[in-house]
VEXDREN-2710 file (C-alpha; in Angstrom, 1 decimal):
% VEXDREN-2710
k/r/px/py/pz
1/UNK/-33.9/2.7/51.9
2/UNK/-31.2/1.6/49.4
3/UNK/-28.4/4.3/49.2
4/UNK/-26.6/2.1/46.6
5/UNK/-22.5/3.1/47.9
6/UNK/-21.5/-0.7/47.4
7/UNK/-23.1/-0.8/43.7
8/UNK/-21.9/2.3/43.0
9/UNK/-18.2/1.2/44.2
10/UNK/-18.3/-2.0/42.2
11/UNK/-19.4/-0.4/38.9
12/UNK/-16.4/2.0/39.4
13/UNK/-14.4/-0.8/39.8
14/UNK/-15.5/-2.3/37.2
15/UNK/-14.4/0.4/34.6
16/UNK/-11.5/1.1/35.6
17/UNK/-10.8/-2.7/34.4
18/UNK/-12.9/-1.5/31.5
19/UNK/-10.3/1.2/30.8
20/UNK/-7.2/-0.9/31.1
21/UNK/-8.4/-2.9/28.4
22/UNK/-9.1/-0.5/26.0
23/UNK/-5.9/0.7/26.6
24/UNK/-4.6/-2.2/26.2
25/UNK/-5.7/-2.8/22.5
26/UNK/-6.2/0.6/21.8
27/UNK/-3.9/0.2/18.5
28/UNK/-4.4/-3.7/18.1
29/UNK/-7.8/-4.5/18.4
30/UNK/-9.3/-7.6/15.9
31/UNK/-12.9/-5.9/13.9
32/UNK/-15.3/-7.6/12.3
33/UNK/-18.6/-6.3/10.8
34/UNK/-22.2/-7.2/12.0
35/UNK/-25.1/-7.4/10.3
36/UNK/-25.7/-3.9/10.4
37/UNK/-22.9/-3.0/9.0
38/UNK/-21.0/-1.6/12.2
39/UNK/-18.3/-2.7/13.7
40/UNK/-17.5/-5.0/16.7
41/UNK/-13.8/-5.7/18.2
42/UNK/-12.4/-8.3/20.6
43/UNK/-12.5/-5.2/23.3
44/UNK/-16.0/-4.7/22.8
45/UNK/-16.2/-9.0/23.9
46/UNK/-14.1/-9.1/26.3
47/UNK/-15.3/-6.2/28.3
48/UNK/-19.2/-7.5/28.2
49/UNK/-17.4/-11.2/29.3
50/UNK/-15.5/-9.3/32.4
51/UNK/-18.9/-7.2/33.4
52/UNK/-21.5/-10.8/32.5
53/UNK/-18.7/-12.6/35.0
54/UNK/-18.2/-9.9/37.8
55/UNK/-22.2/-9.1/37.7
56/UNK/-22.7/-12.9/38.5
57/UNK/-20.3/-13.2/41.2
58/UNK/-21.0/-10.5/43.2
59/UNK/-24.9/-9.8/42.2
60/UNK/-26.1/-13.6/41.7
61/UNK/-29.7/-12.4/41.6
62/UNK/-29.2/-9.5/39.1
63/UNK/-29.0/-9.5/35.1
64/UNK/-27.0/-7.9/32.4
65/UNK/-28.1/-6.3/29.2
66/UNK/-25.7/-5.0/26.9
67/UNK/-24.4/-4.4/23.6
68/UNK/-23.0/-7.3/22.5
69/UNK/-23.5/-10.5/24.3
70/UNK/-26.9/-10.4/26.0
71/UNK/-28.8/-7.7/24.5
72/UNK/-32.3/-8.9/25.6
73/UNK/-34.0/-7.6/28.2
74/UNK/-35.1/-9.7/30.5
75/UNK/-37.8/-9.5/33.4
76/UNK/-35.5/-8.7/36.4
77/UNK/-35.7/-6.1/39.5
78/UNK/-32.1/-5.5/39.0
79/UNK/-30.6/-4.5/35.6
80/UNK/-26.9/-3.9/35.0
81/UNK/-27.0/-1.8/31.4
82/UNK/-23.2/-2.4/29.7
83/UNK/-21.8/-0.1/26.4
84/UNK/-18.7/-1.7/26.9
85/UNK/-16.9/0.1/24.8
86/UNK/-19.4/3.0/23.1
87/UNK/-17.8/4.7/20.0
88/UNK/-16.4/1.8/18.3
89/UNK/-16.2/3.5/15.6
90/UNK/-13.3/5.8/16.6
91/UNK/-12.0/2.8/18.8
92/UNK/-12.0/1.2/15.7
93/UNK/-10.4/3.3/13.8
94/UNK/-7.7/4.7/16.6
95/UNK/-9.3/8.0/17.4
96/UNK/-9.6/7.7/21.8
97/UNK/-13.1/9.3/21.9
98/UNK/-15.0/6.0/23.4
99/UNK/-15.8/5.5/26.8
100/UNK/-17.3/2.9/28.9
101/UNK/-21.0/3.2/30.1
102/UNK/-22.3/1.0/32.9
103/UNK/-25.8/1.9/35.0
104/UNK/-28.1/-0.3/37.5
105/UNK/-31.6/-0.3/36.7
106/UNK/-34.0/-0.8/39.6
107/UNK/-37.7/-1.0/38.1
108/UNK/-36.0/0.3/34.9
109/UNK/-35.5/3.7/36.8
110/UNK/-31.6/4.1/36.8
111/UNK/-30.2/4.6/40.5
112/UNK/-26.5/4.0/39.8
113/UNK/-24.2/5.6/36.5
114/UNK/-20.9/5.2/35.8
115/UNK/-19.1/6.2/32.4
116/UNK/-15.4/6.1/31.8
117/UNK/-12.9/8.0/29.9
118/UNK/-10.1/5.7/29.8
119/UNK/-7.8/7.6/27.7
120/UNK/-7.6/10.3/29.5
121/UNK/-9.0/9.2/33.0
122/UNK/-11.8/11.1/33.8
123/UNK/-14.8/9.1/35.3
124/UNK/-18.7/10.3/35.8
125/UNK/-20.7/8.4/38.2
126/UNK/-23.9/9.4/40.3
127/UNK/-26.4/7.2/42.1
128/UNK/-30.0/7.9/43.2
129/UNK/-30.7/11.2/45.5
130/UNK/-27.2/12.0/44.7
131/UNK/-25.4/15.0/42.6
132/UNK/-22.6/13.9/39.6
133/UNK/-19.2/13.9/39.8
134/UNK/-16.2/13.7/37.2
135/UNK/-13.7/12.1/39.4
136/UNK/-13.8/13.6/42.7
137/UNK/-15.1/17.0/41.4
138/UNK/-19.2/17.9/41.5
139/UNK/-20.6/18.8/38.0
140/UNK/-23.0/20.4/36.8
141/UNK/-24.5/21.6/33.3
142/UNK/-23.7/25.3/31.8
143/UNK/-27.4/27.1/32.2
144/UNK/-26.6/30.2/29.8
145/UNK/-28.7/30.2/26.3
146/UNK/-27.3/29.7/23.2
147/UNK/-24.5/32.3/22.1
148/UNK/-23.4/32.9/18.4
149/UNK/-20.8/30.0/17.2
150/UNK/-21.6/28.0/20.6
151/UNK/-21.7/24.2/19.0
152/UNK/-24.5/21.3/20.1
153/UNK/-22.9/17.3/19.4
154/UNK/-24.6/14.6/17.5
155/UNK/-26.2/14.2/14.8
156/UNK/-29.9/12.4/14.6
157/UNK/-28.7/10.3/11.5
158/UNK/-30.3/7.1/9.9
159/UNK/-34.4/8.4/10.6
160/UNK/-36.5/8.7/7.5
161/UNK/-38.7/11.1/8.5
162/UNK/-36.0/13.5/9.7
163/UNK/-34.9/16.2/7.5
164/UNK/-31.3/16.7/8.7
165/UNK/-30.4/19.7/5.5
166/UNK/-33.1/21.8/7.3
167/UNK/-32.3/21.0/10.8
168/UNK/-29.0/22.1/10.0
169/UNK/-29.9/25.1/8.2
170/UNK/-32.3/26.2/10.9
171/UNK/-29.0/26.0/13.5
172/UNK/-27.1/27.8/11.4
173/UNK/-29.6/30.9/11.0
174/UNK/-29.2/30.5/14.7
175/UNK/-25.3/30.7/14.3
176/UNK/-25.3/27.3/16.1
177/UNK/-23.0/24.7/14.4
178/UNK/-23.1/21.0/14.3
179/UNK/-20.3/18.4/14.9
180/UNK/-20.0/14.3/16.1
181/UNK/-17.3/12.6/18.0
182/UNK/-19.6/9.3/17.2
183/UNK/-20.4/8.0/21.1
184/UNK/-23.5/9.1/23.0
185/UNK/-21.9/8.8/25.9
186/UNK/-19.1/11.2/25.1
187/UNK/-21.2/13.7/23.7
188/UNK/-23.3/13.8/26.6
189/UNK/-20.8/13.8/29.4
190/UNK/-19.6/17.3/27.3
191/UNK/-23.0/18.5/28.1
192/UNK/-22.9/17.1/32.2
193/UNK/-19.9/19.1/32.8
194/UNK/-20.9/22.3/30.9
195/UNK/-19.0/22.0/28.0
196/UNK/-21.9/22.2/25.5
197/UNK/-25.5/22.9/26.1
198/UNK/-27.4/20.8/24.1
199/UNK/-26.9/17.0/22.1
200/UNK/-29.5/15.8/19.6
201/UNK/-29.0/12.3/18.8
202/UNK/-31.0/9.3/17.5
203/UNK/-32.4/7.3/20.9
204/UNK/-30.9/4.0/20.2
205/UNK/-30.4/1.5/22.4
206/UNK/-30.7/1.2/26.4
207/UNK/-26.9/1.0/27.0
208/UNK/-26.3/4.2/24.9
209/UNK/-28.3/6.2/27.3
210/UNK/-29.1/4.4/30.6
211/UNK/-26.0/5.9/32.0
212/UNK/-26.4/9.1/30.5
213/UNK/-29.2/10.0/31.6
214/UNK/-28.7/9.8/34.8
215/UNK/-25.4/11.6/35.1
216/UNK/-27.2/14.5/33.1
217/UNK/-30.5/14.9/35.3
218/UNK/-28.3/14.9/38.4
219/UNK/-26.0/17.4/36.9
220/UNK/-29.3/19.5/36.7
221/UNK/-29.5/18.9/33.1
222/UNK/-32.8/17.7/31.5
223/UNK/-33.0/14.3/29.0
224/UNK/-36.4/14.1/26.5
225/UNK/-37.5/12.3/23.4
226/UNK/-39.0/14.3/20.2
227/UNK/-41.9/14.5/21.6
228/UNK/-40.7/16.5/25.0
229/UNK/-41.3/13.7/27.5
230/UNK/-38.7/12.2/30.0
231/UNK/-36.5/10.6/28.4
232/UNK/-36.6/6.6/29.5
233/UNK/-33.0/3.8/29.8
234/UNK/-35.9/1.7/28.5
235/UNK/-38.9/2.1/25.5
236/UNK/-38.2/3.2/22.0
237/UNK/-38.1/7.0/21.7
238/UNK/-36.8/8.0/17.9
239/UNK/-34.5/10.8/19.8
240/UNK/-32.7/11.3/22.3
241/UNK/-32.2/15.0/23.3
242/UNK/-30.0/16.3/26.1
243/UNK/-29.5/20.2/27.3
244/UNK/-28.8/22.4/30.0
245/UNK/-32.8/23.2/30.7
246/UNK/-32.4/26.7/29.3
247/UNK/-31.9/25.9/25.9
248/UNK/-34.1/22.5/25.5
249/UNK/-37.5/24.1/24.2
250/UNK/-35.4/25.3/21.5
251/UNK/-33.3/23.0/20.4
252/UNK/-36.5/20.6/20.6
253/UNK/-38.8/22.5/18.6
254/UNK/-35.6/23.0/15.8
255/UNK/-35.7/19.2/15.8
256/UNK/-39.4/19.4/15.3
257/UNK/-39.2/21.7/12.5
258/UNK/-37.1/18.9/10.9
259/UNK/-39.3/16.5/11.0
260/UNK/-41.0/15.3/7.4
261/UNK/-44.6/14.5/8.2
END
């Protein structure tokens, strides 16, 4: 039986290069605009080049899919999923809230996570039958239910069928607020160390959540789509919600409520 130490090793290597360049153009990064209107910087390139490069030398047989470069899945056993740098937003804009996201996908099950703070050095990482860490330190999620002004992260934006007024009104009857840092995987990792207890986020892509959702499960956290199931690194689930266990049957059916039918 795989126990995955050497992939695990490598993608830790791997973002601590990761980190050193963001730092590195942290205030002097070159933006352009995609087609859908976000935004995309040299870092963002020059990180999926590093991982494309390092993946092939060391893993000839595996593939890459990630944000920016080769963002097709392919048919593969072995799937290295790359955010190279998720929150470009605030990257873009000098607010150090990203962080680096890499998982290896066997079957499309993750069985090794890795995300990476580089601004202010704290790294998650787990791999399969394994608990998470943040740096050397074991994590786990925060089990207590909801308590007045506690605050859940992201918001489920850009759905048409989602009536965000009245999912935020029905969290603040709660006395629940709302806010966004703008990265998944920041907002989540919040949740894997017991920071918050709950994130409700639009499902995106793969490499916003392969890593994720890992790290959560094995911080004894739970990960489902509006509908309740599992959530997947793979498919196309509208949402992605995260919570401590305790809290997720309310926070999902609040999301449900908000739903326009």
């Amino acid at each position: 039986m795989m126990d995955y130490r050497d992939e695990l090793a490598f993608a830790k290597t791997l973002a601590l290069k990761a980190g050193e360049i963001i730092n590195k153009n942290f205030l002097h990064s070159k933006i352009t605009t995609k087609s859908n209107l976000t935004p995309v910087t040299e870092t963002d390139v020059s990180i999926s080049k590093m991982v494309i490069n390092e993946v092939k030398k060391h893993f000839p047989d595996h593939t890459v899919l990630d944000e920016e470069l080769q963002n097709t899945q392919v048919d593969s056993e072995y799937i290295w999923v790359c955010d190279p740098v998720d929150g470009t937003v605030p990257f873009s804009h000098h607010v150090p809230t990203s962080m680096f996201s890499l998982a290896l996908c066997f079957n499309e099950r993750p069985v090794v996570a890795v995300t990476y703070d580089p601004f202010i050095k704290r790294m998650f990482y787990t791999k399969k039958d394994d608990y998470s860490y943040m740096n050397d330190r074991k994590i786990s999620v925060n089990k207590e239910g909801f308590k007045k002004g506690d605050y859940i992260y992201g918001f489920p934006v850009r759905k048409k069928d989602f009536d965000l007024n009245r999912f935020v009104k029905l969290l603040s009857d709660k006395q629940i607020n709302m806010s966004l840092i703008e990265s998944i995987v920041y907002e989540t990792m919040l949740l894997a160390m017991g920071i918050v207890k709950a994130t409700v986020t639009s499902a995106a892509h793969p490499w916003d959540r392969a890593a994720a959702i890992m790290i959560i499960e094995n911080a004894n956290g739970k990960c489902t789509d509006e509908n309740g199931d599992r959530m997947t690194a793979f498919g196309n689930p509208k949402y992605f919600i995260t919570s401590n266990g305790t809290v997720h049957e309310e926070i999902l059916n609040t999301l449900q409520k908000s739903l326009i039918k």
